[in-house]
C-alpha positions in Angstrom: 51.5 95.5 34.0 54.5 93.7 33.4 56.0 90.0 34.5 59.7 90.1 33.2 60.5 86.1 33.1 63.9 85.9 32.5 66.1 88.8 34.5 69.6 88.8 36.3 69.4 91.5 38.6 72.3 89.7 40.9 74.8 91.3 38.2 77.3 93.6 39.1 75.8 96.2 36.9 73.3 96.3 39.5 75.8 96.5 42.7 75.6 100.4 43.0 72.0 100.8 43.0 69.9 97.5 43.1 67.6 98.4 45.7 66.7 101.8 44.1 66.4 100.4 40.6 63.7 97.0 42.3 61.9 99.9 44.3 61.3 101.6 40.5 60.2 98.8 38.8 57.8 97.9 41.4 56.4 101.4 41.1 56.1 101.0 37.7 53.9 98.0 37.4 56.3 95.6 37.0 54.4 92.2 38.9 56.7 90.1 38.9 60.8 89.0 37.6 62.5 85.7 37.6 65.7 86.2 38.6 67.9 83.4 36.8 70.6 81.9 38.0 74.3 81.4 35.3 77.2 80.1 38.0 76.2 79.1 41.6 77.1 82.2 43.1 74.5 83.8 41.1 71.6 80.9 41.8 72.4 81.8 45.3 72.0 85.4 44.8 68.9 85.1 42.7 67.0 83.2 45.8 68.3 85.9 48.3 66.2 88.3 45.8 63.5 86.3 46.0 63.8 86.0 49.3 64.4 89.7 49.7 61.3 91.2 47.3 57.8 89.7 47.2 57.6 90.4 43.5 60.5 88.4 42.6 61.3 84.6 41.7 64.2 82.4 41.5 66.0 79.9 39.0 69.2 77.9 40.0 70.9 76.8 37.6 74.9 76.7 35.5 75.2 78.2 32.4 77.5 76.7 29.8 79.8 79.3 30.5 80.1 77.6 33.5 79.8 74.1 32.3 83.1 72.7 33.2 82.3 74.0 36.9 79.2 71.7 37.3 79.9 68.7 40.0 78.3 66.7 42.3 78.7 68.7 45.0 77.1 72.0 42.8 74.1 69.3 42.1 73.1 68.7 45.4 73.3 72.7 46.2 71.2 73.0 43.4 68.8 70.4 44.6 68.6 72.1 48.1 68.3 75.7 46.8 65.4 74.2 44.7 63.6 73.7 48.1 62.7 77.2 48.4 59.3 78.1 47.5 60.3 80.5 45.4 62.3 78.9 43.1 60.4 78.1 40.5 62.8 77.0 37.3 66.1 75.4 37.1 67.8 77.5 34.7 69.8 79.4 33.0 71.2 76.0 31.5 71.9 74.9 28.0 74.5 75.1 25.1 76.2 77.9 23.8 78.9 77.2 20.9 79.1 80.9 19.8 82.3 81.6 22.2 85.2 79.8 21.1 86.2 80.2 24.9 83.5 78.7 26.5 84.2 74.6 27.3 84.0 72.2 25.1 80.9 71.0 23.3 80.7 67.6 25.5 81.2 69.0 28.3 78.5 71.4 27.5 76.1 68.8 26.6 76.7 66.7 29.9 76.4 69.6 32.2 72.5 70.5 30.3 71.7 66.4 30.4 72.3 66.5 34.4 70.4 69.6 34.9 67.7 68.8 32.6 67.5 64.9 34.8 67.5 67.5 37.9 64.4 69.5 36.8 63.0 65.9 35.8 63.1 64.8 39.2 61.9 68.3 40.6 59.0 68.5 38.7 60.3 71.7 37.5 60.1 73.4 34.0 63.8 74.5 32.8 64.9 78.3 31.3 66.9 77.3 28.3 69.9 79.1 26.7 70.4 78.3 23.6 73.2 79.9 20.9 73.9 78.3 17.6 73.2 75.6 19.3 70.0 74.5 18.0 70.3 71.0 16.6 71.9 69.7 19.8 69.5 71.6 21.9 66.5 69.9 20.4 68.3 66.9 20.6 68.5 66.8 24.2 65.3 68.5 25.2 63.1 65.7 23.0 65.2 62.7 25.6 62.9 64.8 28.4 59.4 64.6 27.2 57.9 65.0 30.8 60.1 68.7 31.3 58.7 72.0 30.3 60.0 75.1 30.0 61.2 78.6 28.0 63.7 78.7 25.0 64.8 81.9 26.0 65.9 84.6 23.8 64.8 82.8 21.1 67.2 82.8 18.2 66.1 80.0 16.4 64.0 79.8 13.1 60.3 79.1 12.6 60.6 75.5 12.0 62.7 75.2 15.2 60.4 77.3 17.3 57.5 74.7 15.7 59.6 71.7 17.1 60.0 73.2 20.9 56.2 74.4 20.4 55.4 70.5 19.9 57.5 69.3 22.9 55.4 71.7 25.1 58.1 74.8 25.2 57.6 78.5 25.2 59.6 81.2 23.6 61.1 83.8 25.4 60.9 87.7 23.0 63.7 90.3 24.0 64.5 93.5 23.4 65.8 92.1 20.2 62.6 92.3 18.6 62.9 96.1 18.0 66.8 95.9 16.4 66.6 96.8 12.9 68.1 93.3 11.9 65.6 91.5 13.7 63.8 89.3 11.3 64.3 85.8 12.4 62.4 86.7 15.5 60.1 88.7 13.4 59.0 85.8 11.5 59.3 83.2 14.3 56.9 85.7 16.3 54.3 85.6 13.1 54.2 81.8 13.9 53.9 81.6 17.6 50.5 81.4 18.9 50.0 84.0 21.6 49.4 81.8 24.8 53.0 80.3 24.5 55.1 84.0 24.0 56.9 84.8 27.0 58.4 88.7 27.6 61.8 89.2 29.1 64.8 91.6 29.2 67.7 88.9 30.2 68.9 92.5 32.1 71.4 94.4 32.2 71.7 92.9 28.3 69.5 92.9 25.6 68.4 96.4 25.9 65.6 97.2 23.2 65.5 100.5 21.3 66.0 103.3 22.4 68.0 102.2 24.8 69.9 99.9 22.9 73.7 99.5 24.6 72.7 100.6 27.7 71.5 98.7 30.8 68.5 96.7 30.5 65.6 96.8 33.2 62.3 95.3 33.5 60.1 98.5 32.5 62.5 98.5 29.4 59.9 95.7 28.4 57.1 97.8 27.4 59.3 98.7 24.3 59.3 95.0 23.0 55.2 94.4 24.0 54.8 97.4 21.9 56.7 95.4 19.0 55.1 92.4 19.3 51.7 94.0 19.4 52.3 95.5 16.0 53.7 91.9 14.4 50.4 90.4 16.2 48.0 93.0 15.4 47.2 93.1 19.3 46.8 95.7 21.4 49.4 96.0 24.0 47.3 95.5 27.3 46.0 92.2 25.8 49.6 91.4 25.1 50.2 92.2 28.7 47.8 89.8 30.1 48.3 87.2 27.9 52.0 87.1 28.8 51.7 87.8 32.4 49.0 84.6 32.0 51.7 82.4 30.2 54.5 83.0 32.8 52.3 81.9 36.0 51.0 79.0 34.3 54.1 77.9 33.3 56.3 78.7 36.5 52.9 77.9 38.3 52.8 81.3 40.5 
């Protein structure tokens, strides 16, 4: 059994056959997915799947991408979308300096400080994204000590896995983990005790071998529990419940 925490089935990678590809998973003992939200179209469309499937969970939240798109008004849709039972993270939000495109670095930062206040006054944990960003990152997530949450798709070293371990953080393992290159999470995984590892395929990307370049899905996850459980030394249904355990307890489902 499988709980895929971080997941954006609301892509249009998905438009064609969505419904075919959820009935799938569900046959295929996949438990649960959080659906996260990246603009406000896509929070939106992540609680209507939530709404929609019993095995599926929301987060609302703006991307950096979308940064320079966060207002007021986007806030207080945020705050009511939040409302819904079944949203149970505000995320995807965070920093992201690898795009040259993306907006600026203040305006990046701003847009994660209001979101983070937002899950503050919630009393909800956060899905952070986080790319070569890391220094700022921390920087902002340590002015929240009372906010939880997932670093997700960690990319980070050890010794910055150790600091978001310390503010109370998990980290999230993709499909990543199998890429030949994949040694920073390798090592950052060797660290990580197992009651704070979360499993996630950030679908349709992030597809682990051997489907590497194609589109991601949920069951796609067994590939990276079967990586971890051979850095761990565990075996792969105790990686499975542990995982499953950590994802409740931290989006308390």
């Amino acid at each position: 059994m499988i709980f895929d925490s971080h997941a954006h089935y609301d892509d249009e990678s998905f438009d064609e056959d969505r419904e075919q590809v959820i009935r799938e998973l569900e046959k295929n003992n996949i438990i649960g997915v959080l659906n996260c939200g990246a603009s406000i179209q896509g929070a939106r469309d992540s609680v209507k799947l939530a709404d929609k499937y019993d095995f599926f969970y929301a987060a609302v939240g703006i991307h950096p991408e979308y940064a320079d798109k966060l207002n007021e008004n986007i806030l207080d849709e945020l705050r009511e979308l939040a409302k819904n039972p079944k949203v149970k993270a505000i995320g995807e939000i965070g920093l992201d300096y690898y795009y040259e495109e993306n907006p600026e670095k203040q305006v990046q930062k701003d847009a994660f400080i209001k979101q983070m206040k937002l899950a503050k006054e919630l009393e909800l944990p956060v899905v952070i994204h986080d790319r070569d960003a890391h220094r700022d990152t921390l920087e902002i997530i340590r002015k929240f000590p009372e906010v939880r949450g997932v670093v997700h798709c960690f990319s980070g070293s050890p010794e910055f896995a150790e600091e978001c371990l310390k503010l109370g953080y998990y980290i999230g393992c993709t499909g990543v983990v199998t890429f030949k290159n994949a040694k920073k999470i390798i090592e950052v995984l060797k660290t990580v005790p197992m009651d704070r590892i979360l499993v996630e395929t950030d679908c349709p990307y992030m597809a682990p071998v051997p489907y590497r370049g194609k589109r991601n899905r949920s069951d796609y996850i067994k590939f990276v529990i079967e990586k971890i459980s051979e850095i761990k030394d565990i075996s792969t249904e105790d990686i499975e419940q542990v995982t499953i355990k950590n994802t409740k307890s931290l989006f308390k489902i």
